[in-house]
VORO-696471 format. One record per residue (C-alpha): residue number from 0; residue in three letters; x, y, z. Coordinates in pm, 1 decimal. Example, Ala and Ser with C-alpha at 12.3 -4.5 7.8 and 13.67 -1.06 7.14 Angstrom:
// residues 2
 pos code     east    north       up
   0  ala   1230.0   -450.0    780.0
   1  ser   1367.0   -106.0    714.0
END
This chain:
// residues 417
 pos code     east    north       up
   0  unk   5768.9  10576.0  -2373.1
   1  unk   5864.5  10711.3  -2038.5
   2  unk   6188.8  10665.3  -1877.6
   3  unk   6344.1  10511.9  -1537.0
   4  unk   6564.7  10717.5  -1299.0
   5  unk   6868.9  10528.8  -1464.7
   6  unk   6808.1  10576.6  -1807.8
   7  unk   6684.5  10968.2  -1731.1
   8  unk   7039.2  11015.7  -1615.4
   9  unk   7229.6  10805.6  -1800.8
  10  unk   7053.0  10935.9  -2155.3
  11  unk   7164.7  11338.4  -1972.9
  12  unk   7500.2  11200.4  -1932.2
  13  unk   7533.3  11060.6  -2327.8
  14  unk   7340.8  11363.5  -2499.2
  15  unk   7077.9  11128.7  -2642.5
  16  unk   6847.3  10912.4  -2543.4
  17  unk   6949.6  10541.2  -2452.7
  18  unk   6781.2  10261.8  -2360.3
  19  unk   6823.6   9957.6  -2181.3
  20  unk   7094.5   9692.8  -2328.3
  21  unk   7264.7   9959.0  -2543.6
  22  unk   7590.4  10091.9  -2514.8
  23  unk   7641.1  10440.1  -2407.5
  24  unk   7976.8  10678.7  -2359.4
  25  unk   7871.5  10903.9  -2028.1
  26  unk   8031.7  11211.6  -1893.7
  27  unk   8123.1  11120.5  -1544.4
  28  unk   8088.9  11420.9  -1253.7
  29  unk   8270.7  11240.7   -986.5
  30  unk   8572.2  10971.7   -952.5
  31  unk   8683.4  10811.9   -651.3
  32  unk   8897.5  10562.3   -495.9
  33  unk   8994.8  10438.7   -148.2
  34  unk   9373.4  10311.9    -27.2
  35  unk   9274.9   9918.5   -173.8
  36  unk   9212.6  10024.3   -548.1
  37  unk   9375.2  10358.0   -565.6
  38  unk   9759.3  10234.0   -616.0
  39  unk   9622.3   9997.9   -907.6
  40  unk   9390.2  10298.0  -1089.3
  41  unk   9709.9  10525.9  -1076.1
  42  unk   9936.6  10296.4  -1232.2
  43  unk   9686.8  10209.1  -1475.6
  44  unk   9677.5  10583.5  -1527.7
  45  unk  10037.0  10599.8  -1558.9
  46  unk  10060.5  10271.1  -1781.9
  47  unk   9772.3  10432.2  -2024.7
  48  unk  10023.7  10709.4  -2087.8
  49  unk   9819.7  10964.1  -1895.9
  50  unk   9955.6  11299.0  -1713.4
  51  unk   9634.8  11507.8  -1646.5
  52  unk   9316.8  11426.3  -1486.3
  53  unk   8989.1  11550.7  -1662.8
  54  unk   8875.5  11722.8  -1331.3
  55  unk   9109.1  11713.9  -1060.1
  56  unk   8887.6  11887.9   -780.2
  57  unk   8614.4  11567.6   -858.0
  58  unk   8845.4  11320.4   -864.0
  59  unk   8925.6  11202.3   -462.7
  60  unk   9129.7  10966.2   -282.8
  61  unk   8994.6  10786.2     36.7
  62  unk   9253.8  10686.9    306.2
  63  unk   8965.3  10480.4    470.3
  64  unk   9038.2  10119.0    440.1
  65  unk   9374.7  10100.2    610.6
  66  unk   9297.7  10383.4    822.9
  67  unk   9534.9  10437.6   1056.4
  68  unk   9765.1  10178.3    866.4
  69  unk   9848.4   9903.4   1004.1
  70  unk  10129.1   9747.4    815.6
  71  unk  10461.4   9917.2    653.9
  72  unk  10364.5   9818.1    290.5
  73  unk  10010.3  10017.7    345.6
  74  unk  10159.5  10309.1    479.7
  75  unk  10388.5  10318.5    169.9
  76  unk  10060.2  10269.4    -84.8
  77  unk   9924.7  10567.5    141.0
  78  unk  10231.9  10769.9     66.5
  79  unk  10225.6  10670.1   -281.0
  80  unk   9880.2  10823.9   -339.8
  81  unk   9936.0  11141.4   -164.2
  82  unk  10239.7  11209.3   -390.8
  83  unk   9987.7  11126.7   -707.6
  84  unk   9752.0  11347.6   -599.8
  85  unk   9975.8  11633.8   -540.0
  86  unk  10112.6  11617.3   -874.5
  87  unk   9797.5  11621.2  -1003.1
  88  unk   9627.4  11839.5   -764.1
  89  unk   9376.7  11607.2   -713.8
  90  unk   9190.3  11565.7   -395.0
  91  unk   9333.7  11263.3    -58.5
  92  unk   9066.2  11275.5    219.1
  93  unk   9327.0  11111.3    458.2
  94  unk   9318.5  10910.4    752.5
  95  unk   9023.3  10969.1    978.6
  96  unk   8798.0  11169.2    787.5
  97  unk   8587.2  10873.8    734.2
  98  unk   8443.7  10615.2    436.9
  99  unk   8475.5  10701.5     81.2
 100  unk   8110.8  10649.0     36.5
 101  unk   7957.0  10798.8    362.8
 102  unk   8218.8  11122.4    340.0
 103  unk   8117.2  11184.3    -69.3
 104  unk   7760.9  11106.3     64.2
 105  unk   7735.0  11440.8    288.3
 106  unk   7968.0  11656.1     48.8
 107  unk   7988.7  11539.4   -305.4
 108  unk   7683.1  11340.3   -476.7
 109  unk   7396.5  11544.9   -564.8
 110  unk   7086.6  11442.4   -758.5
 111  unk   7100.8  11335.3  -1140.0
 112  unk   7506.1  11264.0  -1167.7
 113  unk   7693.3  10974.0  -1265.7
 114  unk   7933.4  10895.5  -1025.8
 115  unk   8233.8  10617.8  -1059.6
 116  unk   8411.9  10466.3   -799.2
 117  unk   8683.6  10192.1   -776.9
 118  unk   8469.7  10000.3   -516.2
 119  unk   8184.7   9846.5   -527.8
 120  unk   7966.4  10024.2   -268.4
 121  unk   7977.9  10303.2   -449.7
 122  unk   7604.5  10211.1   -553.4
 123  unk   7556.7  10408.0   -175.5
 124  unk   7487.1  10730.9   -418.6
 125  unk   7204.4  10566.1   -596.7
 126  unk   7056.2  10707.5   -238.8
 127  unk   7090.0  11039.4   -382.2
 128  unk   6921.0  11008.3   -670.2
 129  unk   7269.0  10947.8   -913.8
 130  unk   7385.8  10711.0  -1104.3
 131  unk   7655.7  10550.7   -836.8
 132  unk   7820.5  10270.2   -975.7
 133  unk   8141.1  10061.7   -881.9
 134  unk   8395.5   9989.3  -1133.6
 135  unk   8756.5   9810.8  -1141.6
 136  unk   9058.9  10011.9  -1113.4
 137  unk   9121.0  10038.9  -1456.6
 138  unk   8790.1  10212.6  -1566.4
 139  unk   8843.1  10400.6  -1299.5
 140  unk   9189.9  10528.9  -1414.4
 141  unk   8999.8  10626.3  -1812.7
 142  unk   8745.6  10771.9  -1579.9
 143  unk   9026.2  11003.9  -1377.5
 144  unk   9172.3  11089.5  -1792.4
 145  unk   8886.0  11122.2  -2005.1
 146  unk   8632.5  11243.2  -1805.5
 147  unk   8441.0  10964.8  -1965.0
 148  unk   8304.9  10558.8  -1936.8
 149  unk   8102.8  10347.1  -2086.3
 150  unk   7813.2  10150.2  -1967.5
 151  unk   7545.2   9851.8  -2079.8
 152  unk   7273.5  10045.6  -1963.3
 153  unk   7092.3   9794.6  -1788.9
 154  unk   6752.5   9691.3  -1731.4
 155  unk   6547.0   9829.3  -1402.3
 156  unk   6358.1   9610.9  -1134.8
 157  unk   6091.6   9832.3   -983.1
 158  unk   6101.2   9753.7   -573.1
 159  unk   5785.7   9926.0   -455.1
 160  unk   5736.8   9971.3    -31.8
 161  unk   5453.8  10028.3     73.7
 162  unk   5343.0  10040.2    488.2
 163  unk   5439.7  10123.6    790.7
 164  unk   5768.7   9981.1    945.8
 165  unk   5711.1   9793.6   1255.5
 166  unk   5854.3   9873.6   1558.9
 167  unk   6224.2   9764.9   1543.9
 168  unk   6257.7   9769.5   1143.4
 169  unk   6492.2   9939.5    966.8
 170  unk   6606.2   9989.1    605.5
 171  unk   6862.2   9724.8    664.0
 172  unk   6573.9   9484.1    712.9
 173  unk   6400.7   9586.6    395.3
 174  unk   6737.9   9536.9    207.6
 175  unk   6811.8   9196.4    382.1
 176  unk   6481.3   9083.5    319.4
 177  unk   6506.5   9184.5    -27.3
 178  unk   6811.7   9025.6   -125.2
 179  unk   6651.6   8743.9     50.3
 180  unk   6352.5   8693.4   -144.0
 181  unk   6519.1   8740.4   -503.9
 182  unk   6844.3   8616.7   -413.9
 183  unk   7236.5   8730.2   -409.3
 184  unk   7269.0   8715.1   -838.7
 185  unk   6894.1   8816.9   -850.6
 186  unk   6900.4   9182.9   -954.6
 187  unk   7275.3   9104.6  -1159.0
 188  unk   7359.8   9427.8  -1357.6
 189  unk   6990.0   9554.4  -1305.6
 190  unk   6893.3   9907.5  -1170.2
 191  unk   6695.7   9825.3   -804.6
 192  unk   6441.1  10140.3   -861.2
 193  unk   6278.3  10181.1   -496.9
 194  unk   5966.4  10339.3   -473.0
 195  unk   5650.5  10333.9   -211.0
 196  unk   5507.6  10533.6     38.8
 197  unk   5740.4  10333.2    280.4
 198  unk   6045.8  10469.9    100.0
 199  unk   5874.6  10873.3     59.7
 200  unk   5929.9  10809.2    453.4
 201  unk   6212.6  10663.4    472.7
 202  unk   6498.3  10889.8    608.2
 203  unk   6850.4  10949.8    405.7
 204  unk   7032.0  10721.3    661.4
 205  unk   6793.9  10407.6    562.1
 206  unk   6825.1  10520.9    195.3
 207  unk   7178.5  10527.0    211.6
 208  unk   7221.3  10180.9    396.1
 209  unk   6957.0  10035.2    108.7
 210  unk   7133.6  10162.5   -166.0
 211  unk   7476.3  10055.1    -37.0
 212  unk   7341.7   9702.2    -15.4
 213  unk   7173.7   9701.3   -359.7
 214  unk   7497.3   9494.7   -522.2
 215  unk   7481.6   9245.3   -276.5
 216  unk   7209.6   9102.0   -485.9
 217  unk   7395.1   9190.6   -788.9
 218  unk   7278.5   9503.6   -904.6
 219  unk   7474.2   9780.4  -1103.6
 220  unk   7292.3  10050.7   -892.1
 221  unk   7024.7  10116.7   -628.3
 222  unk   6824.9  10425.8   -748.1
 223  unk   6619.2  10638.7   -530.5
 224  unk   6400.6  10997.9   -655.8
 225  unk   6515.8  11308.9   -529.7
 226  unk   6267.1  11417.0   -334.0
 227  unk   6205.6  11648.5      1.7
 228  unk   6406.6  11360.1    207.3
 229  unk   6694.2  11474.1    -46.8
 230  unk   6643.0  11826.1     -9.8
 231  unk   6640.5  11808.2    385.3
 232  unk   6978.2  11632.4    372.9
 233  unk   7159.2  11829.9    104.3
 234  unk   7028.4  12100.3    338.4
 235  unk   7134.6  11968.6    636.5
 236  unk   7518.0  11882.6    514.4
 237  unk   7494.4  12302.4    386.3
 238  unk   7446.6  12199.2     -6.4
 239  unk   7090.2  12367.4    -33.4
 240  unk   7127.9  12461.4   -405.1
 241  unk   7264.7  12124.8   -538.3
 242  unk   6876.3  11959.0   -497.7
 243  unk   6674.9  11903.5   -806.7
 244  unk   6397.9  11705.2   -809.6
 245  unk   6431.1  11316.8   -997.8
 246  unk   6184.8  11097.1  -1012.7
 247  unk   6105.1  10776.8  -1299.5
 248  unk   5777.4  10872.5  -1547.8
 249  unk   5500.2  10742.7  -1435.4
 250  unk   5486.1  10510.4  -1810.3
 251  unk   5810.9  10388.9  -1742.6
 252  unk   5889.0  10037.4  -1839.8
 253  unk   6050.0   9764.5  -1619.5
 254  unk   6172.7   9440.9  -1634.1
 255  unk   5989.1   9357.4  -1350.6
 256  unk   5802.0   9462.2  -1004.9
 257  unk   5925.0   9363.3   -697.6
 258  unk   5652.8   9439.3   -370.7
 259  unk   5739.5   9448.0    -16.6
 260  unk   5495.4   9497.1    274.5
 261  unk   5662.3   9659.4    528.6
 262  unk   5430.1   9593.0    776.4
 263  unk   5477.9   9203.3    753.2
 264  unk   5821.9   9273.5    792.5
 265  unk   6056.5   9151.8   1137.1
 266  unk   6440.8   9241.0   1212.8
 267  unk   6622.6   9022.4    980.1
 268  unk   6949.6   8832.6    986.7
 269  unk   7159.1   8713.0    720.0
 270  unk   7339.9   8462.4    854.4
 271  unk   7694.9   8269.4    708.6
 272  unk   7861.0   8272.9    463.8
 273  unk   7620.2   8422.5    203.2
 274  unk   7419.4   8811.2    246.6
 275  unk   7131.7   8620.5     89.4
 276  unk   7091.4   8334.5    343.3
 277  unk   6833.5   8509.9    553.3
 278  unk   6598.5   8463.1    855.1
 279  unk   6409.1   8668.3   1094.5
 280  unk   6497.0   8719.3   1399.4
 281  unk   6201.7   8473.3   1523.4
 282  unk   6425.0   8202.4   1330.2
 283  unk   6757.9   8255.9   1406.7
 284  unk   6757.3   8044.8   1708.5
 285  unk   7058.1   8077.3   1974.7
 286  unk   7353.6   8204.4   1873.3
 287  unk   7621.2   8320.8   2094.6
 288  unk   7837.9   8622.3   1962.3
 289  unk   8181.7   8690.2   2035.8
 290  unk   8167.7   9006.6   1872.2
 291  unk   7922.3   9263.8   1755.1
 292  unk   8073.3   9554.3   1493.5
 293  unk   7864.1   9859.3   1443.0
 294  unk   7947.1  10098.8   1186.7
 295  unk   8090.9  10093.3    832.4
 296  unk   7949.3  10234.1    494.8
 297  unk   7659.9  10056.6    535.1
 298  unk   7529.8  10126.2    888.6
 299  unk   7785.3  10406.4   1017.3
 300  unk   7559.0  10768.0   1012.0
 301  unk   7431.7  10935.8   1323.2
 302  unk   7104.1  10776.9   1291.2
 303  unk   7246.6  10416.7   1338.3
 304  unk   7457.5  10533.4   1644.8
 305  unk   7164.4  10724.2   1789.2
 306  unk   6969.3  10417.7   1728.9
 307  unk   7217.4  10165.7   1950.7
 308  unk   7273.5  10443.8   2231.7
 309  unk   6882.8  10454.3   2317.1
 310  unk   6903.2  10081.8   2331.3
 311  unk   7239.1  10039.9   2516.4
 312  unk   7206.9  10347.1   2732.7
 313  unk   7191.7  10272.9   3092.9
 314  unk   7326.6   9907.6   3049.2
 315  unk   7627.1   9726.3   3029.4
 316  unk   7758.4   9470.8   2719.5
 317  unk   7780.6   9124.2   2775.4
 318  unk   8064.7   8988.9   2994.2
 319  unk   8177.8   8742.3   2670.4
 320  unk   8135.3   9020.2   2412.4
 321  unk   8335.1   9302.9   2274.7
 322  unk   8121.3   9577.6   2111.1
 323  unk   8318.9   9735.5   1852.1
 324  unk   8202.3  10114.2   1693.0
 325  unk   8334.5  10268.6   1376.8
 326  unk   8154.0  10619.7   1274.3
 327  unk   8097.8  10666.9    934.4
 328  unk   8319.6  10984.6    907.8
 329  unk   8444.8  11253.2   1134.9
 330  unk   8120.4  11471.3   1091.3
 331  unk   7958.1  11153.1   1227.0
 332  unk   8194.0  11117.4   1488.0
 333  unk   8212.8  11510.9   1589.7
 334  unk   7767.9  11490.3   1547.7
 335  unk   7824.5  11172.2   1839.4
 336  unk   8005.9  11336.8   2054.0
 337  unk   7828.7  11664.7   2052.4
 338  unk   7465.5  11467.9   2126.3
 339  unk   7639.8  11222.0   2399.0
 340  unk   7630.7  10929.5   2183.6
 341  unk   7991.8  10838.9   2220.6
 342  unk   8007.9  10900.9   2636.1
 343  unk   7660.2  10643.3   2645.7
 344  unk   7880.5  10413.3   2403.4
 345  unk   8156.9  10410.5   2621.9
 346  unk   8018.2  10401.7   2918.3
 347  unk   7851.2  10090.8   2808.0
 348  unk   8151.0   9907.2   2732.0
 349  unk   8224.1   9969.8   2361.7
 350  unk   8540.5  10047.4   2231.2
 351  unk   8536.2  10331.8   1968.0
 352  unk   8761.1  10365.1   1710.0
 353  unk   8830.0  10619.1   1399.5
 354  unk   8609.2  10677.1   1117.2
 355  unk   8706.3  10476.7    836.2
 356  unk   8627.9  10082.2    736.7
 357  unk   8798.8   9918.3   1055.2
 358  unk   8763.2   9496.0   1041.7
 359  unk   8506.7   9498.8    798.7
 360  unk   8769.9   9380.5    541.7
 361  unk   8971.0   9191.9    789.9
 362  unk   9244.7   9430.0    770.6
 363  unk   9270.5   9522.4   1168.7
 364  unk   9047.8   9673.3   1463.7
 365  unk   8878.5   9370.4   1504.3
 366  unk   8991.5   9073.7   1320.4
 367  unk   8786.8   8752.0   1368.3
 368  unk   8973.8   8438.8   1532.6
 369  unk   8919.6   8097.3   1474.0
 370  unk   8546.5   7970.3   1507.9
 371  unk   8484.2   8348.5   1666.3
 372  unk   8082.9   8500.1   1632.3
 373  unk   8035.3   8861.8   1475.1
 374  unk   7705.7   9001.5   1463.3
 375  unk   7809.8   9295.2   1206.4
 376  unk   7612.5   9592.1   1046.4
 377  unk   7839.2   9576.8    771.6
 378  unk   7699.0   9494.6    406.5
 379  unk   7913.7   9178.2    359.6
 380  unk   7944.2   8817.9    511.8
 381  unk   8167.9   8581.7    324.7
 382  unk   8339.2   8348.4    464.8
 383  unk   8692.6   8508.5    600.8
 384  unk   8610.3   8832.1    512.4
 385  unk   8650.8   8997.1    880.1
 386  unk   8951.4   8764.5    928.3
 387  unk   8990.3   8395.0    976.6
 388  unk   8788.8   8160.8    739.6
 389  unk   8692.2   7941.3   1038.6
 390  unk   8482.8   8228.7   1189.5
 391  unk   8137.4   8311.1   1101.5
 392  unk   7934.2   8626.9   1070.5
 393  unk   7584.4   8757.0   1072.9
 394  unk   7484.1   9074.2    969.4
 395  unk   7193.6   9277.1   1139.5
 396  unk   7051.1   9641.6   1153.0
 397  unk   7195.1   9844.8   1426.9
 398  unk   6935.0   9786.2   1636.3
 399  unk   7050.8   9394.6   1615.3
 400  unk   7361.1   9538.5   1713.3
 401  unk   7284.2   9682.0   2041.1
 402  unk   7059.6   9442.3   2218.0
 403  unk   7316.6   9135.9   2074.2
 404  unk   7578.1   9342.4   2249.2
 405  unk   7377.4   9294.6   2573.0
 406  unk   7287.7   8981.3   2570.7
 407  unk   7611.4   8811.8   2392.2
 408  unk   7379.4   8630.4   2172.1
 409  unk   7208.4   8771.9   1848.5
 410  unk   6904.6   8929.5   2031.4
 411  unk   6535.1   9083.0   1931.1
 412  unk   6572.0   9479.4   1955.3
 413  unk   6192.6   9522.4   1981.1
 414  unk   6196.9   9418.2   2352.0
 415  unk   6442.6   9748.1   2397.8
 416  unk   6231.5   9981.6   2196.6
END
């Protein structure tokens, strides 16, 4: 019997074949953490009795969350970690170089590796064609040791694409809708396995933003094959000889299909306080925005800023709105500026601020008031997650973004495009 993209890598990983529901020990290529679960994973590590890592040049430290920090007590977890890592000569991408899981993204993941990260967007490798998976803190810390983890290897839902996106779709609208049809526990500790002619189209930014959404409905990973969209951006971020091609055997068994016609498919909202409460933009009805935040793991490449600057360029943002833009990571940010993306931002209105994770977890540069709008690009909507628990906020593809930005109200981006 054939094998899915998961249990291809995963069987590599444990030096024999394994299946779905067992139990498997798997060599781990790459460990990471950012500033919210690294201070945990190291005293874990400590706790544990450790003193070495297993590979200290593949195990990394993200300053991203709290990036600048904001408080004294953050800037002391941040010092805390750089001493750790210098002792153990283990790798801090500090302050400004960007999100753990867009920054490994353009220099770390490559085709067919497990990768383990103390957050739970680390599924945004799954884009790559690895096994990406988020973990707690203390896995993470056995991880950093042994060089090793184990895993339920689960079952795979086959998501097959197929069509031509409409005008004004995105992959954030294929992954809303998704999550919308099968629901926010729907895919729990499954492998989302995308396939389709849709997806052999779709570019690494819409892969990336699909993949990093894939827990939102539960799942353990999103899975995509290496193919020639993987070589041309392994190529593209100067990592030519990491590509291999990865794809699922054609008798491969899953647990179930999943189609999507992406032709049938609209910009799509999901609205408060769940990812999974969805509607199309033809639904959503009037809805004023006090906010609108573009950026973050899930929608912060040069594709998505390219994206709102076409729409936004020449025009102004809303009077009662504040447009708020985080890149991705500093190559994003230096890519921006270079193509004029950050002068059409500006000159818009927005306010642009370093690459890292921003208000998306409430922390600062952009905290949500009482009873305030956000129309966000981020992956997450819970209730009081960008700040106050009486404020409320949608998420949309970056598209969304821009035109809701104009208008002060979540708006159609097809009218712009």
């Amino acid at each position: 019997m054939g094998m899915t993209l998961s249990e291809k890598i995963l069987s590599d990983h444990a030096g024999r074949e394994v299946r779905p529901g067992e139990i498997a020990v798997v060599s781990v290529d790459l460990v990471y953490a950012q500033d919210g679960t690294a201070p945990l994973a190291i005293r874990k590590f400590q706790e544990m009795g450790f003193e070495k890592l297993r590979n200290p040049k593949r195990t990394i430290f993200f300053l991203d969350h709290a990036a600048p920090s904001p408080r004294f007590e953050l800037s002391n977890d941040h010092a805390f970690i750089r001493g750790f890592a210098k002792r153990t000569e283990s790798r801090v991408s500090d302050v400004g170089e960007g999100i753990s899981h867009q920054v490994v993204a353009e220099s770390e993941v490559a085709p067919g590796e497990v990768v383990i990260g103390a957050d739970s967007h680390t599924c945004t490798g799954g884009a790559l064609g690895a096994f990406a998976t988020g973990v707690g803190s203390t896995d993470a810390a056995v991880a950093m040791a042994l060089g090793k983890i184990w895993l339920r290897v689960p079952e795979t839902i086959q998501v097959v694409v197929e069509g031509r996106l409409p005008v004004g779709v995105f992959g954030k609208d294929i992954i809303l809708h998704l999550i919308g049809k099968i629901g926010a526990a729907g895919a729990t500790y499954k492998a989302l396995e995308f396939i389709g002619d849709t997806i052999e189209r779709l570019d690494m930014a819409g892969r990336l933003t699909i993949a990093n959404m894939a827990v939102e409905a539960g799942s353990k990973v999103g899975l995509f094959p290496s193919d020639e969209m993987t070589r041309t951006w392994l190529t593209r971020m100067g990592r030519p000889d990491e590509f291999k091609k990865l794809f699922p055997d054609p008798d491969a068994s899953y647990e179930k299909t999943v189609r999507i016609d992406a032709q049938g498919l609209k910009p799509t909202i999901a609205c408060p306080h769940e990812v999974d409460h969805t509607k199309t933009i033809d639904e959503i009805g009037e809805v004023r925005v006090d906010q609108v935040y573009l950026g973050t793991s899930c929608n912060g490449r040069l594709e998505d800023l390219q994206i709102a600057a076409h729409i936004l360029r020449g025009k102004r943002v809303h009077p009662g709105t504040r447009l708020i833009v985080t890149p991705g990571s500093r190559r994003v940010y230096l890519e921006a500026l270079k193509e004029g993306i950050v002068e059409t931002l500006l000159e818009c209105g927005a306010l642009i601020l370093p690459a890292g994770c921003g208000a998306c977890v409430g922390l600062h540069e952009g905290v949500l008031g009482d009873r305030e709008v956000c129309l966000a690009t981020q992956p997450r909507n819970f209730k009081g997650r960008m700040g106050s628990p009486h404020s409320y906020i949608y998420l949309g593809s970056p598209a969304v973004a821009a035109a809701s930005a104009i208008e002060g109200r979540i708006a159609d981006p097809r009218k712009y495009l």
